[in-house]
GUZAPA-426829 format. One record per atom (N, C-alpha, C): atom name; residue number from 1; x, y, z. Coordinates in steps of 0.1 Angstrom, whole numbers, plus 5000, padded with zeros to 4 digits. Atoms other than C-alpha are relative to their C-alpha. Layout:
GUZAPA-426829
> atom|n|c1|c2|c3
> CA|NUM|X|Y|Z
...
END
This chain:
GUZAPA-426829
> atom|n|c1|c2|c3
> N|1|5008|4988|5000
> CA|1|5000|5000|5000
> C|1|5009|5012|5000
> N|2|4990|4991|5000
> CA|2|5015|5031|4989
> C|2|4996|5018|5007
> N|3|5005|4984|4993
> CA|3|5011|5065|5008
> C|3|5007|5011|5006
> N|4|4990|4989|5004
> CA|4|5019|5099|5000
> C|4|4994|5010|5016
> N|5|5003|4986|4990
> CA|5|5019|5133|5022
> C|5|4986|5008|4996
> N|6|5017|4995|5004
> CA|6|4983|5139|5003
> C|6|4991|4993|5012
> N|7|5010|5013|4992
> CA|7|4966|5114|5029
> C|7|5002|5010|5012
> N|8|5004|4990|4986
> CA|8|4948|5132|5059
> C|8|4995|4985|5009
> N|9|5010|5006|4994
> CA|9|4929|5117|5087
> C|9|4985|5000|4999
> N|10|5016|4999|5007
> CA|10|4894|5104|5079
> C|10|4994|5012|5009
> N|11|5015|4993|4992
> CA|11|4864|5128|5093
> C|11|4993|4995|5004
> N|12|5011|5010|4996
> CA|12|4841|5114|5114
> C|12|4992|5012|5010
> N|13|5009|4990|4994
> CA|13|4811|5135|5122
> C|13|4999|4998|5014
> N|14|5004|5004|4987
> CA|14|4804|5139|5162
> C|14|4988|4992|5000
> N|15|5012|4998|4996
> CA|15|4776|5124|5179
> C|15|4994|5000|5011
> N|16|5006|4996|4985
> CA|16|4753|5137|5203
> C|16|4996|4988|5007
> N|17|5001|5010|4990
> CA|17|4751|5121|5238
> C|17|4982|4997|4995
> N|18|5016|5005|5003
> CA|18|4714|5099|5235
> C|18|4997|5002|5015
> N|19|5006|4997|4983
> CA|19|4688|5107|5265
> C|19|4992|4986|4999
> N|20|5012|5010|4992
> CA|20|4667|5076|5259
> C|20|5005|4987|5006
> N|21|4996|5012|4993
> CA|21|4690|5049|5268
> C|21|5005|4998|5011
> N|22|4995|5003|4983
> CA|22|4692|5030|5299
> C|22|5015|5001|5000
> N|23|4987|4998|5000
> CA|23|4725|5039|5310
> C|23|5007|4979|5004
> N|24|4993|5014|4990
> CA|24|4731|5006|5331
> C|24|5000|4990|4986
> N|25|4998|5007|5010
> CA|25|4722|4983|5299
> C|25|5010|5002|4991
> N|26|4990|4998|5005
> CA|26|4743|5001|5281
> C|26|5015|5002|5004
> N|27|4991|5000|4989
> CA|27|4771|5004|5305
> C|27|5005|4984|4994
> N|28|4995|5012|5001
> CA|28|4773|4967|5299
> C|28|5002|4996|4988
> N|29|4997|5005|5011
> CA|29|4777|4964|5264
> C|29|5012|5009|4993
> N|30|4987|4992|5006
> CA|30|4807|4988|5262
> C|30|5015|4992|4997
> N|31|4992|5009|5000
> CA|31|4829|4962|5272
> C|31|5000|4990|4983
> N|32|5006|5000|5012
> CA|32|4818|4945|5239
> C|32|5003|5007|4991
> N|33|4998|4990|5010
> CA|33|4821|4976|5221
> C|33|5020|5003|4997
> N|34|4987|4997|5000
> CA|34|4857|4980|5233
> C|34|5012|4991|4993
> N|35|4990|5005|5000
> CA|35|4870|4949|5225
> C|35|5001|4997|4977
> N|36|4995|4995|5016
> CA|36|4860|4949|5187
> C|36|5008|5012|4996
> N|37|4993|4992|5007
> CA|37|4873|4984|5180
> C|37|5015|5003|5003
> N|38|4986|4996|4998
> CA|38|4906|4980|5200
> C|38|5010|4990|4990
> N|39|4992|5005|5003
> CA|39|4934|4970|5180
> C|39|5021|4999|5003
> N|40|4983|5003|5000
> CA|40|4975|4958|5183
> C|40|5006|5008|4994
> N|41|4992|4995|5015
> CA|41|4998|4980|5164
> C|41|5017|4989|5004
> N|42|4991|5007|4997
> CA|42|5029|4956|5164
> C|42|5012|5007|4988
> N|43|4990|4995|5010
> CA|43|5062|4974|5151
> C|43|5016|4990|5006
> N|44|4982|5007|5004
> CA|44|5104|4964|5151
> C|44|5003|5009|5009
> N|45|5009|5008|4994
> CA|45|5102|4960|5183
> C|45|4990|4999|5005
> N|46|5009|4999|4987
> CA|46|5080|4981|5200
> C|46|4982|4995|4998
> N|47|5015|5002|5001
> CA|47|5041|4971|5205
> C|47|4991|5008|5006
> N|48|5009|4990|4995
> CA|48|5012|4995|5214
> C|48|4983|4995|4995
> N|49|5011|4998|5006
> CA|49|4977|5000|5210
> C|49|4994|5011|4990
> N|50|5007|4992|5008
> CA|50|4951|5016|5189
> C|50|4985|4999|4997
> N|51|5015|4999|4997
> CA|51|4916|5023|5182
> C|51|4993|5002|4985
> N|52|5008|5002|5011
> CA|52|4897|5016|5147
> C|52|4992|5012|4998
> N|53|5007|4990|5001
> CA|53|4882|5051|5137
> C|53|4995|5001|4985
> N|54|5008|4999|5011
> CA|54|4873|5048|5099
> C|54|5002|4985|4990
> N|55|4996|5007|5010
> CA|55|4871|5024|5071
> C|55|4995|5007|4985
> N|56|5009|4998|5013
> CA|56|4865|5034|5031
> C|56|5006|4990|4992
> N|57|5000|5011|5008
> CA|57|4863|5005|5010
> C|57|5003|4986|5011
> N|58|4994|5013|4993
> CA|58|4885|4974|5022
> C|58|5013|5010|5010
> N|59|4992|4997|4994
> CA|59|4909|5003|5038
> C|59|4994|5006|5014
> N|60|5002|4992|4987
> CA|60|4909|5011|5077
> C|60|5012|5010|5005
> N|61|4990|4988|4993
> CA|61|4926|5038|5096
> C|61|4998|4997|5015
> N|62|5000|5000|4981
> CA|62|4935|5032|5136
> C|62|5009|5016|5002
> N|63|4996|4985|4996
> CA|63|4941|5064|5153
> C|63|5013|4991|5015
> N|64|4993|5002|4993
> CA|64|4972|5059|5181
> C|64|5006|5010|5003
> N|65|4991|4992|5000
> CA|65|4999|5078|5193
> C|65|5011|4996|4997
> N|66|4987|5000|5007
> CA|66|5027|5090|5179
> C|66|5011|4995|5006
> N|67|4990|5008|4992
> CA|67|5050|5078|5204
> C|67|5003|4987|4999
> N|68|5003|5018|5008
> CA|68|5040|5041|5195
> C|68|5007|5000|4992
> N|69|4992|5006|5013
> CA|69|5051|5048|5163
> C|69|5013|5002|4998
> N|70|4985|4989|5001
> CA|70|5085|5063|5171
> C|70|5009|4986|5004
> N|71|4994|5007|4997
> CA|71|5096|5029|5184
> C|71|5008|4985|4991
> N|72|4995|5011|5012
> CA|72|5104|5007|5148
> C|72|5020|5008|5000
> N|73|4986|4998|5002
> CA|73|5144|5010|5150
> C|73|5005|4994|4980
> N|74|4992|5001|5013
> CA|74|5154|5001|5111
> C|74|4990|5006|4995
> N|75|5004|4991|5006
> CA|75|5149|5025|5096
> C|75|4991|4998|4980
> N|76|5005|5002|5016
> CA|76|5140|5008|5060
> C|76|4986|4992|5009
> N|77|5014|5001|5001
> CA|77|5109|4997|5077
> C|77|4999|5006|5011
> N|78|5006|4988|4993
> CA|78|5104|5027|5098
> C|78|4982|5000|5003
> N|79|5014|4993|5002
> CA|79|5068|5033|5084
> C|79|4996|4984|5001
> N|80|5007|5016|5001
> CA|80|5059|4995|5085
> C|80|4996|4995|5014
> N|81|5009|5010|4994
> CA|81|5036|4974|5108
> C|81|4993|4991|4998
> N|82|5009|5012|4998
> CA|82|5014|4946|5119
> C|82|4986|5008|5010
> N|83|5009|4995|4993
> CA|83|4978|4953|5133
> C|83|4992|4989|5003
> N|84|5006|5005|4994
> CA|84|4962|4930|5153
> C|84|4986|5007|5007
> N|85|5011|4994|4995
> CA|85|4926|4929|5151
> C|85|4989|4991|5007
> N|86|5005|5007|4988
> CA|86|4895|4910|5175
> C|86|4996|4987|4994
> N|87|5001|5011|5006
> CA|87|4895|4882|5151
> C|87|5011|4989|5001
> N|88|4993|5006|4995
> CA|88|4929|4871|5161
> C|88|5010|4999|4987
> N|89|4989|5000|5012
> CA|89|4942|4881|5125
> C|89|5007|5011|4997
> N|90|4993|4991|5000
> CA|90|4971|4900|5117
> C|90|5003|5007|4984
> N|91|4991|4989|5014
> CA|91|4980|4930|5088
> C|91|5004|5005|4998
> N|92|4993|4990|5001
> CA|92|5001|4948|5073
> C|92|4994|5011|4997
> N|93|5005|4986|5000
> CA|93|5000|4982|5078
> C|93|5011|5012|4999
> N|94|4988|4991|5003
> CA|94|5018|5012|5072
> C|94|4993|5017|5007
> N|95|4999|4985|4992
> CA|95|5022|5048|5094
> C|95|4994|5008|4991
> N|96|5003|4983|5008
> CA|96|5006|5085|5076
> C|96|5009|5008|5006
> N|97|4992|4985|4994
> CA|97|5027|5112|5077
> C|97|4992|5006|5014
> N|98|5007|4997|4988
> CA|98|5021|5127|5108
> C|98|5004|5020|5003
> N|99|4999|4985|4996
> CA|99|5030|5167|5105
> C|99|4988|5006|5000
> N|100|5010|4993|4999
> CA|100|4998|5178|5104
> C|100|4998|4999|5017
> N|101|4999|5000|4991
> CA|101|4996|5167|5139
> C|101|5010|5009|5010
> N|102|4993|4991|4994
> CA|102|5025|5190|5150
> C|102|5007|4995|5014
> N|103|4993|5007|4990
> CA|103|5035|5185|5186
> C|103|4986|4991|5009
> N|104|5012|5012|4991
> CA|104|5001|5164|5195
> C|104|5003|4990|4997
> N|105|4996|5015|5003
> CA|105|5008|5129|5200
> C|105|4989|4993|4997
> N|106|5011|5008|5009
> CA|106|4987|5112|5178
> C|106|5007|4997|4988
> N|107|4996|5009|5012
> CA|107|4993|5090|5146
> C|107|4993|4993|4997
> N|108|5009|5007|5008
> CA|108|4976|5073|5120
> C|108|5004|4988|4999
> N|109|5000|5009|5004
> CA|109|4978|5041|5109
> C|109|4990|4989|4992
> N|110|5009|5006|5008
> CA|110|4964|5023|5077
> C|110|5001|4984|4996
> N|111|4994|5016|5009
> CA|111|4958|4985|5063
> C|111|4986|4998|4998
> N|112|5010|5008|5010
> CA|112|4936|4967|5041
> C|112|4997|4986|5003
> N|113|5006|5012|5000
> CA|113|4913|4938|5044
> C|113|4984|5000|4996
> N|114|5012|5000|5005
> CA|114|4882|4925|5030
> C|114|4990|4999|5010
> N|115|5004|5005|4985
> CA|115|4872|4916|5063
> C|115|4988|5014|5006
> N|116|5004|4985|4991
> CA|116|4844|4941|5082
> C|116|5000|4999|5014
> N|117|4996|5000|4984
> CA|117|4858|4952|5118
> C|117|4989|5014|5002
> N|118|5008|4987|4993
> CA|118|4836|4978|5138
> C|118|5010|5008|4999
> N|119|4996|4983|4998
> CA|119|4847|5015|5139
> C|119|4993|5008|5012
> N|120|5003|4992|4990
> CA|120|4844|5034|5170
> C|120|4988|5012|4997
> N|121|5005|4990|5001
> CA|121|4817|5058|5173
> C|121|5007|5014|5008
> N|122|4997|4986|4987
> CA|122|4831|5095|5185
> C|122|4989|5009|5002
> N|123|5002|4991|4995
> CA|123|4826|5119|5207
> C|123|5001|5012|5002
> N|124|4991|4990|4993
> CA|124|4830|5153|5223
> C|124|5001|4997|5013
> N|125|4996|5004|4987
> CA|125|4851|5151|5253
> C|125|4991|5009|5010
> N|126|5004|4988|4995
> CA|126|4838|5182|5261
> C|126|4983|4994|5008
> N|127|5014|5008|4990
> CA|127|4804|5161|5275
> C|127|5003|4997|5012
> N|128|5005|5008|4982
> CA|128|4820|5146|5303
> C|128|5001|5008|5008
> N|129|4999|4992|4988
> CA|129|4823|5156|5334
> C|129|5009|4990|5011
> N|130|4988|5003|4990
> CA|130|4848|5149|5367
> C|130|4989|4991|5004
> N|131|5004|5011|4995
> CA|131|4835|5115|5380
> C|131|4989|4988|4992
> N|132|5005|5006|5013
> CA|132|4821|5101|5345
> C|132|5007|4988|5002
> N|133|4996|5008|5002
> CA|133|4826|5066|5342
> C|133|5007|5005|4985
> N|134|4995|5003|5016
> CA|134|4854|5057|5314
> C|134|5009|4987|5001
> N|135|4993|5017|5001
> CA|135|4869|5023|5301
> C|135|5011|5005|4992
> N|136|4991|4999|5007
> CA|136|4902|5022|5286
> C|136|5004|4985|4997
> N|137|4996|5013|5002
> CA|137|4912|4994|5268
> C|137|5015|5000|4991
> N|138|4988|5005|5006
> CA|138|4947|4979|5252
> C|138|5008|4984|5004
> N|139|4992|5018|4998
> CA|139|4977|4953|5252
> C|139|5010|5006|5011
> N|140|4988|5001|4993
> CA|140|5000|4953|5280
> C|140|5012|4994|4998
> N|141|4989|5005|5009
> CA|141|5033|4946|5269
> C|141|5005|4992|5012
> N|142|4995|5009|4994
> CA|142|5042|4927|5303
> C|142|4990|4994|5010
> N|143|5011|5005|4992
> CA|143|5023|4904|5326
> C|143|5006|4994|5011
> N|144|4997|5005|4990
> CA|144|5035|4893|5359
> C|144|4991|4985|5002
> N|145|5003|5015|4997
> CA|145|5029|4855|5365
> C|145|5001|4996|5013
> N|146|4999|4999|4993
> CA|146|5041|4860|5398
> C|146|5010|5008|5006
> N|147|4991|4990|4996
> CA|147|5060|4880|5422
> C|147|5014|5000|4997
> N|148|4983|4997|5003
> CA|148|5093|4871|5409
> C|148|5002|4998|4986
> N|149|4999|5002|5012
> CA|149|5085|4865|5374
> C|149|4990|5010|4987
> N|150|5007|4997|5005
> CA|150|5073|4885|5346
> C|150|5003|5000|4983
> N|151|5004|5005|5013
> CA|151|5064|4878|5310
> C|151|4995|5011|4989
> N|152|5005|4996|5013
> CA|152|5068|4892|5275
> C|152|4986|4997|4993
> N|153|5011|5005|5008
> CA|153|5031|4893|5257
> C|153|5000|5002|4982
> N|154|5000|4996|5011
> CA|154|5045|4906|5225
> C|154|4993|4986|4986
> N|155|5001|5011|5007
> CA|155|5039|4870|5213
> C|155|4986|4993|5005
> N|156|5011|5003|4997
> CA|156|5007|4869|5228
> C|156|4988|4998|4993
> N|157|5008|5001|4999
> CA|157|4983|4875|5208
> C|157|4987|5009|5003
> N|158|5009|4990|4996
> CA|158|4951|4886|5215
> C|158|4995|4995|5017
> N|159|5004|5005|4986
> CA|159|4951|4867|5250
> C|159|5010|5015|5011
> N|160|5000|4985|4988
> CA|160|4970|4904|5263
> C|160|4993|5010|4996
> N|161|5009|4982|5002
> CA|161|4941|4925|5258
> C|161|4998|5002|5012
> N|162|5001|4998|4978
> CA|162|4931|4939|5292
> C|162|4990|5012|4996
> N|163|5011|4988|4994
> CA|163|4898|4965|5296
> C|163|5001|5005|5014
> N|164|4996|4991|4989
> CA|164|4903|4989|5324
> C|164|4985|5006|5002
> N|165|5013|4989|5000
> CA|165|4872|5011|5342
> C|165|5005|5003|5009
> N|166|4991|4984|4989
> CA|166|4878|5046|5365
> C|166|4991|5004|4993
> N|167|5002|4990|5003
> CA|167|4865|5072|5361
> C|167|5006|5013|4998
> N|168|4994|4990|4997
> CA|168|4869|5107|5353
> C|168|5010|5009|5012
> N|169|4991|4997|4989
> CA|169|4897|5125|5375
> C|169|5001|5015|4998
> N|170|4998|4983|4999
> CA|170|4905|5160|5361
> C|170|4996|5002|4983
> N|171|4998|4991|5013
> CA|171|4897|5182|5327
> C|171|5005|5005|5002
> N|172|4994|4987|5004
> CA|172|4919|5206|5316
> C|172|4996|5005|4994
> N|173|5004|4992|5006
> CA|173|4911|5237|5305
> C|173|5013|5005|4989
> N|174|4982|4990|5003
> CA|174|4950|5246|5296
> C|174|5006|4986|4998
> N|175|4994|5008|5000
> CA|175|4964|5215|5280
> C|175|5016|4994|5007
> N|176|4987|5007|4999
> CA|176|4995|5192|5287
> C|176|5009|4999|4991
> N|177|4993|5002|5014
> CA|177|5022|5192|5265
> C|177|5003|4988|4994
> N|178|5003|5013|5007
> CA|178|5013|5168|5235
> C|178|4988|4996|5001
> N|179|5021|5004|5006
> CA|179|4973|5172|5238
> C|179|5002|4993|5013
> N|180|5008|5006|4995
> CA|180|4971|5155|5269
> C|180|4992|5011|5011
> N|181|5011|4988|4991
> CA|181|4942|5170|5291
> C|181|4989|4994|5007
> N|182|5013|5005|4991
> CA|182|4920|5143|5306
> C|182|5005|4989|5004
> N|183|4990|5007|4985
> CA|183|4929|5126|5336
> C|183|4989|4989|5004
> N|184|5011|5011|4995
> CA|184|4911|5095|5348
> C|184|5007|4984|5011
> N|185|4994|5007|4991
> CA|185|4920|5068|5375
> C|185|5000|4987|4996
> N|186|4999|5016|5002
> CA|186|4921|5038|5356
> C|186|5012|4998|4999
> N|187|4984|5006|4994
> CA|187|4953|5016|5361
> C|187|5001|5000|4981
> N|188|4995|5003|5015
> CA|188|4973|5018|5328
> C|188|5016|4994|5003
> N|189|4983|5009|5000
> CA|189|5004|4997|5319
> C|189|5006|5001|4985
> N|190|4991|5002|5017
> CA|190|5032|4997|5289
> C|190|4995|4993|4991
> N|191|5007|5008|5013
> CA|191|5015|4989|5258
> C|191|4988|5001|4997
> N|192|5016|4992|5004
> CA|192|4983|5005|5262
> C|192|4997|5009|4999
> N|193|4997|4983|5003
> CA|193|4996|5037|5252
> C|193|4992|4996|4981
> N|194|5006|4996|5018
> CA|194|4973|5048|5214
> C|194|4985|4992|5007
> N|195|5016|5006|5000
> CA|195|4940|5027|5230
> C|195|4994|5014|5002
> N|196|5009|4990|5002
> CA|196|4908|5041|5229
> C|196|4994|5000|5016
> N|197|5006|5000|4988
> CA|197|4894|5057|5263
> C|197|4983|5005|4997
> N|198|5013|5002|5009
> CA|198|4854|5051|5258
> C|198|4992|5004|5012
> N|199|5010|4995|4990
> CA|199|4828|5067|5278
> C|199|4984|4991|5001
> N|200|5015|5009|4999
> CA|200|4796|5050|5291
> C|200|4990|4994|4988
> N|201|5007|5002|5011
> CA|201|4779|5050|5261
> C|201|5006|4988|4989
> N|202|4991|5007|5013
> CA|202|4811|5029|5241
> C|202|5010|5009|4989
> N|203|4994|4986|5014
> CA|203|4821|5066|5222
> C|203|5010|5006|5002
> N|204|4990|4991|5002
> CA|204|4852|5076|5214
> C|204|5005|5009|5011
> N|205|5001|4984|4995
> CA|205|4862|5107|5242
> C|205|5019|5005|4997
> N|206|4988|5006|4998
> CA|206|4899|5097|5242
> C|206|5014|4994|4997
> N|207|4990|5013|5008
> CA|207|4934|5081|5231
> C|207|5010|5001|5009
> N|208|4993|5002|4991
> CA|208|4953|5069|5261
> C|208|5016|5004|4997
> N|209|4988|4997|5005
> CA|209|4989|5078|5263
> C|209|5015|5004|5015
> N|210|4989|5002|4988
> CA|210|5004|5081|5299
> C|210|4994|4996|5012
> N|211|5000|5010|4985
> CA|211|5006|5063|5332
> C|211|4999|5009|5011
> N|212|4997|4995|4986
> CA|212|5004|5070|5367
> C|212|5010|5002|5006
> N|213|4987|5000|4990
> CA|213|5031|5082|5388
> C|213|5015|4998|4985
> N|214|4987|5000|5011
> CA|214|5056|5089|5356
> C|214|5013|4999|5009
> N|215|4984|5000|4996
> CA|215|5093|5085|5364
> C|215|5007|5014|4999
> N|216|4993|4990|5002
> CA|216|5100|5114|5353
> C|216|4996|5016|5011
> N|217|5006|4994|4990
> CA|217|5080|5131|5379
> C|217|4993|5015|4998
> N|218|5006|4990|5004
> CA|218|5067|5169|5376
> C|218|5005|5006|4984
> N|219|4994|5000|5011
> CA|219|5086|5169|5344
> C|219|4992|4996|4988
> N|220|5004|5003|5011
> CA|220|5061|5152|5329
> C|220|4989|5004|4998
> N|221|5014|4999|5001
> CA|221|5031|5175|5334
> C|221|5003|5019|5003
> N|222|4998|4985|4999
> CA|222|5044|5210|5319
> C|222|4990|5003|4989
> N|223|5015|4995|5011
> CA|223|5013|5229|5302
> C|223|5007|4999|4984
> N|224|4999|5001|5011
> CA|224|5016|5231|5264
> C|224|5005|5022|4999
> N|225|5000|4985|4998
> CA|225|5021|5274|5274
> C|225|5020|4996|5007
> N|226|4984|4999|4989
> CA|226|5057|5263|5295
> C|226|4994|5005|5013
> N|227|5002|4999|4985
> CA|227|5041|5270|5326
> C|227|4999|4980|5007
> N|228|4997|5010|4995
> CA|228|5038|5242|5353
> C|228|4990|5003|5015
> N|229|5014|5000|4984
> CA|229|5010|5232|5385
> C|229|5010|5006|5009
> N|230|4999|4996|4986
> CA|230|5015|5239|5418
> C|230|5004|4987|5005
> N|231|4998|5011|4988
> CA|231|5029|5212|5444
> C|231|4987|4992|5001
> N|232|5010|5006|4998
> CA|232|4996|5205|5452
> C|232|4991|4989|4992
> N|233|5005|5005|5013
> CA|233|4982|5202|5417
> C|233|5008|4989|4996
> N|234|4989|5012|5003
> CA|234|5013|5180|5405
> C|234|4990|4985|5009
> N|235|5002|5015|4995
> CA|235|5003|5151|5431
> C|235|4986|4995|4996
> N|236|5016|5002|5008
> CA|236|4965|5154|5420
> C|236|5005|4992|4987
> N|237|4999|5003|5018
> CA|237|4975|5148|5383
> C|237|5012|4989|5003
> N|238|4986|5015|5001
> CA|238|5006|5120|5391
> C|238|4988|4986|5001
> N|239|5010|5007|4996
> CA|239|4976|5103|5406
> C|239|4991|4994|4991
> N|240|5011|5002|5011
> CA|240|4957|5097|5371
> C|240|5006|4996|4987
> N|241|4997|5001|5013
> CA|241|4963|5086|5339
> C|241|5000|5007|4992
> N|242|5001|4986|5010
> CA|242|4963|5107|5310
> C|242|4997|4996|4989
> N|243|5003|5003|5013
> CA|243|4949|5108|5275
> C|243|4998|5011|4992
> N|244|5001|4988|5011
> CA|244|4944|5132|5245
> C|244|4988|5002|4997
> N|245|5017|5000|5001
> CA|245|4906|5144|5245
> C|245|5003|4997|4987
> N|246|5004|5002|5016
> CA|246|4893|5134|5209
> C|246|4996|5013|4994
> N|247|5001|4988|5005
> CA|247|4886|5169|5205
> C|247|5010|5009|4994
> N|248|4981|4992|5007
> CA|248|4924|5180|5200
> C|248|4999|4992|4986
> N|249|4998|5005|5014
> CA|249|4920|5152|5168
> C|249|4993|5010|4996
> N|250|5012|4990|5012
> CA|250|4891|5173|5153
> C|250|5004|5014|5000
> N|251|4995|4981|5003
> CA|251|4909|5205|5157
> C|251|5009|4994|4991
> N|252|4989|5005|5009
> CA|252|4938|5188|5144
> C|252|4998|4998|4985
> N|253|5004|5003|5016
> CA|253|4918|5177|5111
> C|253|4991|5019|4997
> N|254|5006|4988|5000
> CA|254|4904|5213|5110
> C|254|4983|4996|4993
> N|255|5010|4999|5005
> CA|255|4871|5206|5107
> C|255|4988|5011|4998
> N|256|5008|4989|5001
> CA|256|4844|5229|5094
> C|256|4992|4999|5005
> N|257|5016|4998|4993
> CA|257|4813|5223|5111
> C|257|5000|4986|5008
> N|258|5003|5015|4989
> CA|258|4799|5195|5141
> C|258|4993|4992|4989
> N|259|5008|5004|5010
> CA|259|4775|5188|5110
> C|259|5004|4994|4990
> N|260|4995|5000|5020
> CA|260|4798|5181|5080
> C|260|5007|4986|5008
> N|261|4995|5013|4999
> CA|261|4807|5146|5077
> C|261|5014|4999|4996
> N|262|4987|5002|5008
> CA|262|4836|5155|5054
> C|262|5007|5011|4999
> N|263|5002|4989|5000
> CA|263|4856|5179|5055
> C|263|5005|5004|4984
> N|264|4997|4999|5015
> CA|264|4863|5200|5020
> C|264|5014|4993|4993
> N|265|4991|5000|5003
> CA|265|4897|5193|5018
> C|265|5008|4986|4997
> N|266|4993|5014|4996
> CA|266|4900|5155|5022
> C|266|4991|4989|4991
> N|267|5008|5008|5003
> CA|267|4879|5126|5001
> C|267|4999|4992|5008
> N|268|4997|5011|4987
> CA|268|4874|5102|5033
> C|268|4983|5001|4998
> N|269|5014|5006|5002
> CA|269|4842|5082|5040
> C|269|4993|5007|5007
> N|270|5014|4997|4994
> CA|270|4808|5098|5050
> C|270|4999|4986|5012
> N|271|5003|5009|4989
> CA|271|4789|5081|5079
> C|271|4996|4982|4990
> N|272|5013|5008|5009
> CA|272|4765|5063|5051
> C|272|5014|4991|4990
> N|273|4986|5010|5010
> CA|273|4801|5049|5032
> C|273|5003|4991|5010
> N|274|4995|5009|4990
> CA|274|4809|5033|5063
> C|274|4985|4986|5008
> N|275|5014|5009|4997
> CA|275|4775|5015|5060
> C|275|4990|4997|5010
> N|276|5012|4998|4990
> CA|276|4759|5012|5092
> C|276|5009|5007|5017
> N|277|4991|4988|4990
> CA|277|4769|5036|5127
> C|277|5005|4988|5010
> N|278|4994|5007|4990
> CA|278|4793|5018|5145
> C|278|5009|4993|4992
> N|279|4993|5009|5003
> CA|279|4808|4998|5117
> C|279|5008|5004|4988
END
């Protein structure tokens, strides 16, 4: 598959939170929802997640971050991958330029099959609120077997997927540097950096991307302005995970309107090309 610096990220119209459904029924079919649209991105060496956001034709697009992809060391297959999806089959796939993105960590990732996988519905992050359930799902790249032993999953498979639930912890008004801005207490581990973090409903809000209690310690939570929290604030936010609202993508794709499925500048699939909502 060959791919030029013409290639954008698809558009995918918002959609509004629904009032008529039972939350609790639906609550339980997110899990469900999460595990079709999360996918593997498997590179030379590194492995991460990612989250299924469009298809047109037999081609899909996983949305991840860019940091995932920064981890293929040879350089002649730099741009090359494997994606592991909930069927237990693997494809090749290959990276999109990513300067449109700028210094937001996010990254595309495309591959072909005839196969039809669900596509995430999105959101605006901008719905939730501080103590909103949210699931985050991915691969953990290691698994403890026991207290003195612990185990590569790179060769796992789809037996290291892992779903997480927390809830909301903090919004930012004033991002983090690299889009992140929404904080949440679910436990995250190496390798479930690019998954999708999914709100009650199953929808998009989210694309996971840092841990609790970083190593690097207040270092790792300087605004996107160069300023920096307070003592106080720091231990709040070490406290939580971190993710890139889905709203920094849609700025990122400059879209024209909540309304427009497509934006002018891009040929990518309508809702109705992607045949039915969800898939």
């Amino acid at each position: 598959m060959s791919v030029t610096s013409a290639q954008v990220a698809p558009k995918v119209r918002l959609v509004n939170k629904p009032q008529a459904l039972n939350q609790s029924s639906v609550s339980q079919s997110v899990p469900e929802i999460a595990r079709q649209v999360t996918v593997r991105v498997i590179g030379n060496p590194g492995v991460s997640s990612g989250v299924l956001i469009a298809r047109r034709g037999n081609t899909y697009t996983v949305l991840t971050c860019q940091h995932c992809l920064s981890y293929n060391y040879d350089s002649a297959s730099a741009s090359q991958f494997q994606v592991l999806t909930a069927d237990g089959l693997t494809h090749s796939a290959q990276s999109l330029p990513a300067d449109e993105f700028g210094s937001v960590d996010l990254g595309l990732v495309q591959f072909t099959s005839s196969r039809r996988y669900q596509v995430v519905e999105i959101a605006e992050s901008q719905s939730l609120s501080v103590g909103d359930p949210v699931y985050v799902a991915g691969f953990p790249k290691w698994h403890g077997t026991n207290p003195n032993r612990v185990e590569d999953t790179s060769d796992w498979g789809w037996d290291a997927y892992r779903l997480t639930t927390g809830e909301v912890g903090m919004l930012l008004n004033r991002p983090l540097e690299r889009g992140y801005g929404l904080g949440y207490t679910n436990d995250i581990e190496t390798g479930m950096s690019g998954g999708p973090v999914l709100d009650r409903y199953g929808r998009l809000v989210g694309i996971n991307g840092r841990s609790k209690y970083p190593l690097n310690g207040m270092d790792a939570f300087v605004f996107e302005d160069g300023s920096r929290p307070s003592v106080a604030w720091f231990r709040d936010m070490e406290a939580l995970s971190w993710a890139i609202p889905i709203s920094r993508f849609e700025q990122v794709q400059g879209r024209g309107s909540a309304n427009s499925d497509v934006s002018p500048r891009s040929p990518v699939p309508t809702r109705r090309e992607m045949e039915t909502p969800g898939w």
